[in-house]
ZAMARGU-4260 file (C-alpha; in steps of 0.2 Angstrom, whole numbers, plus 5000, padded with zeros to 4 digits):
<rodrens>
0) 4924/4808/4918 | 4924/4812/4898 | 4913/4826/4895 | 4918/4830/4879 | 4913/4819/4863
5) 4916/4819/4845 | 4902/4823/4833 | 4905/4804/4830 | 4903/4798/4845 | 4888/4811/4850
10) 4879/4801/4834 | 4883/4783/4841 | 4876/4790/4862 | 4857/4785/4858 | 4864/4769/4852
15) 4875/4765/4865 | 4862/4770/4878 | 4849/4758/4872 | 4861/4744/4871 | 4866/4746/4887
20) 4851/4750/4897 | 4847/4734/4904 | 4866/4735/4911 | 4870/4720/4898 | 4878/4720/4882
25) 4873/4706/4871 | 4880/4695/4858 | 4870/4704/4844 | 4872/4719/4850 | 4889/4718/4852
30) 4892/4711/4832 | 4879/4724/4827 | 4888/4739/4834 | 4906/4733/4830 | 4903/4726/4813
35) 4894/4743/4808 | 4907/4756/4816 | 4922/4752/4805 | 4911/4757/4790 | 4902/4773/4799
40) 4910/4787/4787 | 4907/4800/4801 | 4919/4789/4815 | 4937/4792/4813 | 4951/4778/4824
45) 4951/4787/4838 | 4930/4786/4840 | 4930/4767/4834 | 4943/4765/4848 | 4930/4772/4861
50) 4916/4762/4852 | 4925/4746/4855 | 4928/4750/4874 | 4912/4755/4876 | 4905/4738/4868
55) 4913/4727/4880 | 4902/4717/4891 | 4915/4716/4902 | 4916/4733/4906 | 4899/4742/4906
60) 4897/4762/4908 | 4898/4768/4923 | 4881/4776/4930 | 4885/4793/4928 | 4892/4790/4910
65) 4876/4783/4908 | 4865/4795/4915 | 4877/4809/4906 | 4873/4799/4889 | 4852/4800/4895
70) 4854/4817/4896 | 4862/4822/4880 | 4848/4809/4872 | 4832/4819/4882 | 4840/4838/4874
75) 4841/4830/4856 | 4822/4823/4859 | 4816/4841/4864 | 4820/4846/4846 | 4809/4832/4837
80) 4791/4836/4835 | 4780/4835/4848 | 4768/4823/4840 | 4775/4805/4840 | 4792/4797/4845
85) 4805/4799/4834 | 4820/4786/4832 | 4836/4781/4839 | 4844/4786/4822 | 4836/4803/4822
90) 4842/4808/4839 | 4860/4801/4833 | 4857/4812/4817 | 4853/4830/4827 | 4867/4826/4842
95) 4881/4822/4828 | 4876/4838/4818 | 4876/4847/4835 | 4891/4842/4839 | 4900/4852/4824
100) 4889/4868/4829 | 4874/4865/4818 | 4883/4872/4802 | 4874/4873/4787 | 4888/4865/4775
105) 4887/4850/4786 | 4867/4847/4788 | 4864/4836/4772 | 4878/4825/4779 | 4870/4821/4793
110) 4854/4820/4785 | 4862/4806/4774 | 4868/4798/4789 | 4851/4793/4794 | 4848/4777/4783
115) 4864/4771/4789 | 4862/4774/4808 | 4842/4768/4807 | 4849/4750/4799 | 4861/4752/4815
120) 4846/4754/4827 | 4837/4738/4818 | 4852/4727/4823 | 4849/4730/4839 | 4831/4722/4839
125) 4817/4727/4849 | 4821/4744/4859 | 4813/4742/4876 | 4799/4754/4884 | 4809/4757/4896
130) 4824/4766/4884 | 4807/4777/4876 | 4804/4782/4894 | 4821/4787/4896 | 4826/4795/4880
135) 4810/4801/4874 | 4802/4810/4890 | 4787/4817/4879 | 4783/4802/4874 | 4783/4797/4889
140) 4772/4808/4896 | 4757/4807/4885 | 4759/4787/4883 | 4756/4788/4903 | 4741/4801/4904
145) 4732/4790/4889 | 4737/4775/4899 | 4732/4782/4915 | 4714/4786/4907 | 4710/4771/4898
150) 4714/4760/4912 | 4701/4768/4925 | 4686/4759/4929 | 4675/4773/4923 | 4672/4783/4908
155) 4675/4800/4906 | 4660/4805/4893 | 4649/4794/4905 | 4655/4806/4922 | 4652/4821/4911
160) 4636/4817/4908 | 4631/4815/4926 | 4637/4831/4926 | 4630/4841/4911 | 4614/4832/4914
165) 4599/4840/4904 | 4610/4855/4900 | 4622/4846/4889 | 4617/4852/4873 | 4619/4871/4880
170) 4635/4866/4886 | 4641/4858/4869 | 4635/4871/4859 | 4644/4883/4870 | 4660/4874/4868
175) 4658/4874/4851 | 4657/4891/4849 | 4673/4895/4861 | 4686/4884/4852 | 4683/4895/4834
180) 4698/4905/4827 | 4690/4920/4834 | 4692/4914/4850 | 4708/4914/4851 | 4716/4916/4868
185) 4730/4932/4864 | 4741/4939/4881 | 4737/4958/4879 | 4745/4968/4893 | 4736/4984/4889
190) 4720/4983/4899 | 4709/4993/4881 | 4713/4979/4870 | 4712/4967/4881 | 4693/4974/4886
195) 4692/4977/4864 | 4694/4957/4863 | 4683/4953/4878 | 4670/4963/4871 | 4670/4954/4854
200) 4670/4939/4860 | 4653/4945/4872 | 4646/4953/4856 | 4647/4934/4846 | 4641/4927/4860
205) 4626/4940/4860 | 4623/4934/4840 | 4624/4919/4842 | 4609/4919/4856 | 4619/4915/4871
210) 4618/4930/4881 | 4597/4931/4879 | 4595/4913/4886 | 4587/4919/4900 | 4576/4930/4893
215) 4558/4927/4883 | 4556/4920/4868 | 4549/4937/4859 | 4567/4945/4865 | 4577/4932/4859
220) 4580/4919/4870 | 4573/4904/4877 | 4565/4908/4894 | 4577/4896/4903 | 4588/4900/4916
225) 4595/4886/4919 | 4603/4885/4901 | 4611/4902/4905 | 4616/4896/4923 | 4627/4881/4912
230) 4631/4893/4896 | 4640/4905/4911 | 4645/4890/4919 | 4657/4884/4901 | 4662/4901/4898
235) 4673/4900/4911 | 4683/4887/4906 | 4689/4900/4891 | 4693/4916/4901 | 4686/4926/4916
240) 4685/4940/4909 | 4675/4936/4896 | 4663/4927/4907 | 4661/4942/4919 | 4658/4953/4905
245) 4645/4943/4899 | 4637/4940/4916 | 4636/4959/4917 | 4629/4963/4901 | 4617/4950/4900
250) 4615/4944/4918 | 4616/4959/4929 | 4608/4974/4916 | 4599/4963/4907 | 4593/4954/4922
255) 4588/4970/4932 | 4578/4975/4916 | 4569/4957/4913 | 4565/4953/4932 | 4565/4973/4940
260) 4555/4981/4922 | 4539/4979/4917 | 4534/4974/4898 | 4538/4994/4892 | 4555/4991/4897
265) 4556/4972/4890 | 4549/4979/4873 | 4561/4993/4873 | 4578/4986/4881 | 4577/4968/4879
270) 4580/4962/4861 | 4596/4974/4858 | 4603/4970/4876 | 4601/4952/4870 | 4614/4954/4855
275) 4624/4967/4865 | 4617/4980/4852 | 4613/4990/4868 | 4629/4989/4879 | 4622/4991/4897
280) 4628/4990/4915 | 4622/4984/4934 | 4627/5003/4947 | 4621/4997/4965 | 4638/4994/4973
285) 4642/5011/4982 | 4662/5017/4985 | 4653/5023/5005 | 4643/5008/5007 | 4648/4992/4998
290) 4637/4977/5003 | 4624/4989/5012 | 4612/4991/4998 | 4599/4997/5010 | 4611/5011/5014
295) 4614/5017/4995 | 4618/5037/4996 | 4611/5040/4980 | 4595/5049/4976 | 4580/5049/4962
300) 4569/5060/4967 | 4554/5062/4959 | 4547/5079/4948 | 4528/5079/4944 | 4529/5095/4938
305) 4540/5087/4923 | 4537/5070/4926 | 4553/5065/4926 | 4568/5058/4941 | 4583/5067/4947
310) 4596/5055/4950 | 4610/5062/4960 | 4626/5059/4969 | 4623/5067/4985 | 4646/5063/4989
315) 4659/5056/4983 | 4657/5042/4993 | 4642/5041/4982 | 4648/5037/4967 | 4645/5019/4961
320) 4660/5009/4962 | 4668/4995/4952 | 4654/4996/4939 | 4658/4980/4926 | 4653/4988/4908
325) 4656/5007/4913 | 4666/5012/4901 | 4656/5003/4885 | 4640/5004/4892 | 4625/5018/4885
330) 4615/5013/4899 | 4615/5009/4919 | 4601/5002/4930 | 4605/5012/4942 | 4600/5007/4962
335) 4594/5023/4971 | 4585/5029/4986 | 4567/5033/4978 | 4560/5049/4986 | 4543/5053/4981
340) 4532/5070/4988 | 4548/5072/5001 | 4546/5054/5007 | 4561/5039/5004 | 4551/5024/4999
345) 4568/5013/4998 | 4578/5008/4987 | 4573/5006/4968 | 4583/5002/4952 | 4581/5018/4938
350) 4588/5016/4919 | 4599/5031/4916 | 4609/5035/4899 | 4628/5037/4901 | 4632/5042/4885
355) 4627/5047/4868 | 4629/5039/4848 | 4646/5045/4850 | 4650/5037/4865 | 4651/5055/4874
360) 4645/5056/4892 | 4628/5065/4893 | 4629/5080/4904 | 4629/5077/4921 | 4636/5059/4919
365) 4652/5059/4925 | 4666/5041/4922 | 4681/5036/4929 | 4692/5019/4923 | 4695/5009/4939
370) 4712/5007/4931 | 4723/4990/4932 | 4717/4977/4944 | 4721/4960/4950 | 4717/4952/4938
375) 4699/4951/4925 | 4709/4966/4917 | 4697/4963/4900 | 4682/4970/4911 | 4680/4987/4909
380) 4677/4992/4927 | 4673/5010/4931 | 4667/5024/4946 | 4649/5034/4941 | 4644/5050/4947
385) 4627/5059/4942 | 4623/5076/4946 | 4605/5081/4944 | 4603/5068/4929 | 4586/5072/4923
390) 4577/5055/4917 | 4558/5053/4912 | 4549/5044/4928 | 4546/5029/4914 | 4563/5025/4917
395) 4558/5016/4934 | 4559/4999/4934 | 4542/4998/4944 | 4539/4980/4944 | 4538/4981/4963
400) 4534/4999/4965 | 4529/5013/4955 | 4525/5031/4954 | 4505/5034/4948 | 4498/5047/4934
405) 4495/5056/4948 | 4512/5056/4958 | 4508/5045/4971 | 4519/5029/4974 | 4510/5012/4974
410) 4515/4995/4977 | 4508/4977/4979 | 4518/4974/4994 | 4515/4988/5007 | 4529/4983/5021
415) 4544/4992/5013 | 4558/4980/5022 | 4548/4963/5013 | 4547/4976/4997 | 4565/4979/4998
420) 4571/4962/5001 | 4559/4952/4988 | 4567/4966/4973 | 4586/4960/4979 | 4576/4941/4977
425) 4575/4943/4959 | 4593/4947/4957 | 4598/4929/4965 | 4603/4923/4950 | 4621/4930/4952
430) 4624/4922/4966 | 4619/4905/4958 | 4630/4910/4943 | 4645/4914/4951 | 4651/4902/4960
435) 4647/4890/4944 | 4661/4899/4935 | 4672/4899/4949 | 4670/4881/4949 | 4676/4880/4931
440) 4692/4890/4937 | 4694/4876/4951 | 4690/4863/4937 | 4703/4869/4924 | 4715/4869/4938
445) 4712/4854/4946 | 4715/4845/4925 | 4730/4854/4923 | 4737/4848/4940 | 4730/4831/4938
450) 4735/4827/4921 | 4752/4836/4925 | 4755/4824/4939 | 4751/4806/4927 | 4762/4813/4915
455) 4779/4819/4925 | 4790/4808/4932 | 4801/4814/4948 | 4816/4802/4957 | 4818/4784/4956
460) 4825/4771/4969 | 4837/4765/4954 | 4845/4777/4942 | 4844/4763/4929 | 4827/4763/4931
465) 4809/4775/4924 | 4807/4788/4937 | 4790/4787/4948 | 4774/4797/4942 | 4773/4811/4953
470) 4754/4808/4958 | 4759/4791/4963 | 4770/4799/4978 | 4755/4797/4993 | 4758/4817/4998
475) 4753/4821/4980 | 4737/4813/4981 | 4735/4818/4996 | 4733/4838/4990 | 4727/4833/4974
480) 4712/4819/4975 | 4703/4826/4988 | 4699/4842/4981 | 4694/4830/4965 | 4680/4823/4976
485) 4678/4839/4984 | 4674/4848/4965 | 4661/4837/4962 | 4652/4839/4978 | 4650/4855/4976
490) 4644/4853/4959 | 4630/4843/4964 | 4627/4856/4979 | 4626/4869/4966 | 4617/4860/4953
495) 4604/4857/4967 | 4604/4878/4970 | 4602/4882/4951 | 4587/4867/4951 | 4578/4875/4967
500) 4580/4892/4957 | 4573/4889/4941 | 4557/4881/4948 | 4558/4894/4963 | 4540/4899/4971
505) 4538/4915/4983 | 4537/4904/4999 | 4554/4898/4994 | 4566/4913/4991 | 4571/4917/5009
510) 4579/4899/5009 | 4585/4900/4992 | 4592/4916/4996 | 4602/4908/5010 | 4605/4896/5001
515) 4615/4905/4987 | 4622/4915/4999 | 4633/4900/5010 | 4635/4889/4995 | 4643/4904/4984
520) 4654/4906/4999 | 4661/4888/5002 | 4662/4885/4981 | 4672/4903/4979 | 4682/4899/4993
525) 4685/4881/4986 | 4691/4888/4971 | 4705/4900/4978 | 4711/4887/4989 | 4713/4874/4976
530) 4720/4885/4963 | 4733/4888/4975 | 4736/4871/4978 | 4737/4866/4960 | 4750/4880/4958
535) 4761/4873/4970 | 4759/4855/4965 | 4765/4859/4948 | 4780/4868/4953 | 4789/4879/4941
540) 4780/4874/4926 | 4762/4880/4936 | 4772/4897/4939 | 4772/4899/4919 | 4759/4909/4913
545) 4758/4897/4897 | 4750/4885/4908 | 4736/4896/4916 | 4737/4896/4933 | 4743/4914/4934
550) 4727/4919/4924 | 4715/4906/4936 | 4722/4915/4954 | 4723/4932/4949 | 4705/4932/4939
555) 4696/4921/4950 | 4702/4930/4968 | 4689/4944/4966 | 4676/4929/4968 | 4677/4928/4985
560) 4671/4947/4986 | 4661/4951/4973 | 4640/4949/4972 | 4643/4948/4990 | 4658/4947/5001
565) 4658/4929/5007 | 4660/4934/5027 | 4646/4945/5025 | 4637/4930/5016 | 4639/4918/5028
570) 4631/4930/5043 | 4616/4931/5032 | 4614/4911/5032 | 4619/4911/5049 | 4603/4924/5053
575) 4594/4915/5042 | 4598/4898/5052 | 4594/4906/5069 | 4576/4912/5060 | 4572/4895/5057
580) 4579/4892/5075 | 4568/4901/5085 | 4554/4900/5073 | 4552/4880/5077 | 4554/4884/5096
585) 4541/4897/5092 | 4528/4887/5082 | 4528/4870/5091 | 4532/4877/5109 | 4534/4866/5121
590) 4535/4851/5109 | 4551/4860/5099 | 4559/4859/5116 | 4555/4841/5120 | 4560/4837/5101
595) 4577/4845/5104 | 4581/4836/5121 | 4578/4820/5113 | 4587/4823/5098 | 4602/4828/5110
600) 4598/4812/5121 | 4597/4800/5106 | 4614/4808/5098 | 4623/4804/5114 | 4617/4787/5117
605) 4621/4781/5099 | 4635/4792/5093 | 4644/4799/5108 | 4645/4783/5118 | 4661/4776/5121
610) 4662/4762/5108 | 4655/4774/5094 | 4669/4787/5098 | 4682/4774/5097 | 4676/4763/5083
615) 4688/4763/5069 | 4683/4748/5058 | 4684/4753/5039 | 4664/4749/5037 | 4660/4762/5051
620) 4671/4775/5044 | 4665/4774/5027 | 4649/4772/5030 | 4634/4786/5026 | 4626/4783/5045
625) 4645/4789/5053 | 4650/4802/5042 | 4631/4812/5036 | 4627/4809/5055 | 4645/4818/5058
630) 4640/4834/5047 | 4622/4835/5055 | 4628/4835/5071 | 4640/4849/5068 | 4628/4860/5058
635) 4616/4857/5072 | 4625/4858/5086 | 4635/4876/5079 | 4620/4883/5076 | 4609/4878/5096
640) 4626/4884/5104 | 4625/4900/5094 | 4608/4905/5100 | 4612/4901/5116 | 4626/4912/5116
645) 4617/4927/5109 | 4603/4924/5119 | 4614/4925/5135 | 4620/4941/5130 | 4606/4948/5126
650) 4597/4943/5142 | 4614/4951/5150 | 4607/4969/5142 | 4618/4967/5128 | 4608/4973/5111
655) 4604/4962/5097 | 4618/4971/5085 | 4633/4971/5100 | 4627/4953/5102 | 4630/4947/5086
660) 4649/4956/5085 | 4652/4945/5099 | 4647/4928/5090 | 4650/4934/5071 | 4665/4921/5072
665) 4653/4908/5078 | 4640/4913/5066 | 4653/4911/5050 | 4658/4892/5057 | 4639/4887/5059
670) 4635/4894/5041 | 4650/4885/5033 | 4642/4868/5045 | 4626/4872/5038 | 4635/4872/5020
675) 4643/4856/5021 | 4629/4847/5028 | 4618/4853/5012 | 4633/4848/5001 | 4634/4830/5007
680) 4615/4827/5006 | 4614/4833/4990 | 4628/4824/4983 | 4623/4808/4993 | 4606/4812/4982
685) 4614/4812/4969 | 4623/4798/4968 | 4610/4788/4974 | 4598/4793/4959 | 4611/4785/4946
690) 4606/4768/4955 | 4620/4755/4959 | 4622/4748/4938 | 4626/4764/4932 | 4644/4766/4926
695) 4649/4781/4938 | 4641/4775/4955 | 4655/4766/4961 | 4670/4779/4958 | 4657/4793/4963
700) 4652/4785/4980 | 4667/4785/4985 | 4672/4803/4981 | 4656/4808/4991 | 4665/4796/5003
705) 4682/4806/5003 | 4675/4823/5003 | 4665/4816/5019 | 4679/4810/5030 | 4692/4823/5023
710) 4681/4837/5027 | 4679/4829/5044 | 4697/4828/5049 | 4698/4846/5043 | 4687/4848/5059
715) 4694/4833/5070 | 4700/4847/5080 | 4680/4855/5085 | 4674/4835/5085 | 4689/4830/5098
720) 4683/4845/5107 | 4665/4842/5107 | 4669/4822/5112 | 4659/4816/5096 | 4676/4805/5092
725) 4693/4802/5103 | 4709/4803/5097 | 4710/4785/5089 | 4696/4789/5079 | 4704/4803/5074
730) 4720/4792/5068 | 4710/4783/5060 | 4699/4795/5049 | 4717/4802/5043 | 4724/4786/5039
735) 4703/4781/5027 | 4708/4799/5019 | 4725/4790/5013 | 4717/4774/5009 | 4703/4782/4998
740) 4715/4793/4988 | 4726/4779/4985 | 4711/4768/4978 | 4705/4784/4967 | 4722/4788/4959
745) 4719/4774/4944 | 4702/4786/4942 | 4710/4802/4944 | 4713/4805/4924 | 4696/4800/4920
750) 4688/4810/4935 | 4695/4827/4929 | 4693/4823/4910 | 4673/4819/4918 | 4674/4838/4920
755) 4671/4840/4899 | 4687/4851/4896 | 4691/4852/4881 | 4711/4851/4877 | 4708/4867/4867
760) 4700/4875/4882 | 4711/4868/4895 | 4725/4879/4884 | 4741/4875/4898 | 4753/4863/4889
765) 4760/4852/4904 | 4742/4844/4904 | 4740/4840/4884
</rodrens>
């Protein structure tokens, strides 16, 4: 075969290629070609030769003449701006020139080829769709994702605002902010300007009121956490590390002073940390003892003779590690062992300086950059020792324990252990933050990967024929929708957390505690899992660091570990499950145990029968009395198996601690049963609340349904064990997965433009 053309001929290839895309050449098309080509001043005899081979109807192309003739057309259409389709005439006009190595002497003449080759392209009448698919790939693309949107059932605005709800003028005015100039996303490899950029953005955040949300009106803000909860939340569609700056600086320090401090250190602290005019930092985490607060190594010990603390680094092991904020803070609350006349009364958070005007480190102070990480390189992330550092005794932040005139420690709450654990209460909110943020990472990647998928085309049965959009192959929306449905589960799970928070009462922290604690788990695990996935489903182009996934994995992974390391979280709901456990057996005695045979009897007369383990029907499968009754029985059945197990042990003369080393795997799959369950109630609530007319009940009905069934074929294999469904059910539950992403890929544009990104946000070119 040819490979070789004439400048000519290259002209005439977008031509020929439309003509004969049907595989039929016909009489106008014919005459318009042949009667044109003997006056084209750029053909010479041998190219008007080819032309009129080429034109015979008897004789069409051969495919891979064709497909040859396609290709030379989609290189020419890469150098056409991006913003509309251009002609036939104008990718005739760019291969001819091409064709003669672009030399500038020839570039008029082809430009004054144009008129003559666009009167050429109008004698051929219409051009089909189907040619603009094939020589204008762009153009495809976009006309598909706009398609894809506008013919969903539901509206995008009306999904996001199911899911900003009352916050949405926070969340617009955020957005607002993050698409000015000065937000401008710039790739800086060296870690000090990338953290110079983070802390400018941080700092116009601070003026512009964002970072005080939370705190009283006298200070700046608003009193309203839940506003801040949805500011950090749209943060992180922009960049992490931005967001976690912000969380430290106004969250974490300015949190520890607002809900630890008293009104002396609100008056003092609280208006400049609120404009980031007072740069301040959150030291509790310990090299020696990470998620063992109770266990901190360092000291405060108090001085009555000068009134003042000694804060010390008893080790190295001591030293606070991975401090966000070290190195551009002037102040740390810093979490020590409070000693006072010789006696330990816990742990307590002290305000230390770190440096002075200059930015020196105070004697005594001692910083070291934690270097290069993983990723959130624009956080400035540091180690802190202190060797003697004399503070006044002021400095306390004594909301929940202080040291009198006299020197005597005094407290409201006497039992040092409900002392220590109602101060870690206060600072909740970072549980309830994060995982909003790592939602926004998942989000981002899931529109990317989404709009990606509507807009590529892969293969076709014919090569004559538009190639398939890729999320119409059934393995793509498999990896793809479910996580979809499962984005906006959590959402409603966590929405439900940040609500219980806000209006949170003193009876209720232990269960919003646990709470935070299992649903930050399952959403930051969510979110490194679907990252991942997104990654892969986009193939090389995910791999670019243009379009953001590189930035979403390495920034968001620290998620998982950070304001608690999800295993050790999910212990602390399992414990926390178990408490409520034995505390029902406890209270109700021999009625809790009647109460629990019962339930056990009623669940396997009516779902572990032998008709309801084999009932397959659609209706059954997708109905809220198989699948919520599915999740309860799990979380319920995980959690009485796992006291039963630790109870054996311990009765065998095992202790408590070796007891739960034992279980702790069985502990981690009860919490994330526990999790789940909460999830789907709370999204079933949801839902429910929009009533059956509103515009979103339909499509989010059936997301909740898919994130139900899909979640339960993640476990068919515990379910098939515990005989709660046989192995046709099973069958049947993957092939309802396939049938509910299939009828949820006409909504999957509009599902993930329901997440309120903005194209300017979203940043990765494969999805705009």
């Amino acid at each position: 075969m040819n490979t070789q053309f004439s400048a000519g001929i290259q002209a005439m290839l977008p031509l020929l290629y439309a003509a004969w895309a049907d595989r039929h050449l016909n009489l106008k098309e014919i005459n318009a070609i042949r009667k044109r080509a003997a006056s084209l001043p750029f053909l010479d005899e041998t190219d008007k030769a080819v032309l009129l081979e080429w034109s015979d109807p008897a004789r069409p192309p051969e495919r891979e003449l064709f497909q040859q003739w396609q290709t030379m057309g989609r290189n020419a259409a890469e150098q056409l701006p991006e913003d509309r389709a251009a002609s036939l005439a104008e990718l005739g006009v760019i291969l001819g020139h091409a064709a003669e190595g672009n030399a500038e002497d020839r570039q008029q003449f082809w430009a004054d080829q144009l008129p003559v080759l666009t009167e050429l392209e109008l004698g051929l009448g219409g051009v089909e769709e189907t040619t603009y698919r094939g020589l204008f790939p762009l153009y495809d693309q976009r006309k598909k994702l706009t398609e894809s949107i506008e013919e969903a059932t539901v509206d995008p605005a009306a999904l996001q605002a199911v899911l900003d709800g009352k916050y949405a003028g926070t969340i617009a005015r955020v957005k607002e902010i993050l698409q000015r100039p000065s937000f401008e996303r710039n790739m800086l490899p060296v870690k000090e300007d990338f953290r110079e950029l983070v802390l400018a953005w941080c700092k116009e955040l601070g003026e512009e009121g964002i970072g005080a949300l939370a705190f009283d009106e006298e200070y700046g803000g608003e009193d309203d956490m839940g506003a801040y909860a949805a500011a950090f939340e749209t943060l992180g569609y922009h960049d992490l590390s931005m967001t976690i700056k912000f969380g430290v600086q106004f969250g974490l320090w300015g949190g520890a002073v607002a809900n630890l401090g008293t009104k002396r250190h609100h008056d003092k602290y609280l208006t400049a940390t609120g404009k980031l005019d007072l740069p301040g930092c959150f030291a509790m985490t310990e090299t020696g003892h990470g998620s063992n607060v109770r266990g901190l190594e360092t000291t405060a010990v108090y001085d009555h003779d000068t009134k003042e603390l000694i804060v010390h680094s008893p080790s190295v092991g001591a030293g606070k590690e991975y401090i966000g904020n070290a190195m551009h803070s002037k102040m740390a609350a810093v979490f020590c062992q409070l000693i006072v006349g010789g006696e330990s009364k816990g742990v307590h958070a002290v305000v230390v300086p770190l440096r002075d005007a200059e930015h020196n480190t105070l004697p005594g102070i001692r910083v070291e950059d934690n270097g290069y990480k993983l990723g959130l390189n624009g956080v400035d992330n540091g180690r802190i020792w202190f060797t003697r550092v004399r503070v006044p005794v002021e400095n306390l932040l004594d909301k929940f324990g202080g040291i009198s005139a006299e020197g005597t420690y005094h407290s409201e709450i006497e039992n040092p252990s409900r002392r220590f654990f109602t101060m870690l209460g206060t600072l909740v909110g970072g549980r309830v933050c994060v995982p909003r943020a790592g939602m926004s990472a998942a989000k981002s990647a899931l529109a990317i990967a989404v709009r990606y998928g509507l807009r590529r085309r892969q293969f076709a049965a014919d090569p004559l024929k538009a190639e398939t959009i890729i999320l119409d192959y059934p393995n793509q929306q498999r990896r793809l929708i479910p996580l979809v449905a499962k984005a906006y589960a959590t959402q409603f799970g966590l929405d439900y957390l940040l609500e219980r928070y806000v209006n949170r009462s003193e009876e209720d922290m232990r269960e919003i505690e646990a709470m935070a604690a299992g649903l930050k788990s399952y959403a930051t695990w969510f979110t490194t899992a679907a990252i991942q996935e997104c990654r892969e489903a986009t193939g090389g182009k995910g791999y670019l660091r243009e379009n953001r996934f590189a930035d979403l994995k390495a920034d968001s992974d620290i998620f998982t570990t950070f304001e608690g390391d999800n295993t050790v979280l999910m212990q602390l709901v399992a414990k926390s499950l178990l408490s409520d456990f034995k505390k029902s057996f406890k209270e109700d005695g021999n009625f809790a145990v009647l109460k629990y045979m019962g339930r056990r009897m009623t669940t396997i007369v009516t779902e572990q029968n032998p008709i309801s383990i084999r009932q397959t029907d659609r209706e059954h499968l997708t109905s809220r009395a198989f699948y919520q009754s599915a999740f309860e029985f799990r979380s319920r059945r995980l959690t009485s198996t796992l006291a039963q197990r630790l109870q054996a042990y311990i009765k065998g003369g095992m202790n408590s601690y070796e007891a739960g080393l034992r279980c702790q795997t069985h502990m981690i799959e009860a919490a994330e049963a526990y999790v789940e369950a909460l999830v789907l109630e709370k999204s079933l609530e949801r839902v429910d609340a929009l009533g059956k007319n509103h515009p979103t009940y339909a499509v989010l009905k059936k997301c909740v349904q898919l994130y139900a069934l899909h979640t339960i074929e993640g476990h068919r294999g515990w379910y098939l064990e515990s005989d709660y469904i046989a192995g046709n059910k099973s069958k049947a539950i993957r092939k309802a997965v396939d049938v509910l992403c299939a009828e949820l890929r006409p909504e999957a544009g509009a599902l993930v433009n329901g997440f309120g990104i903005p194209d300017k946000l979203l940043g990765a070119p494969i999805a705009l």
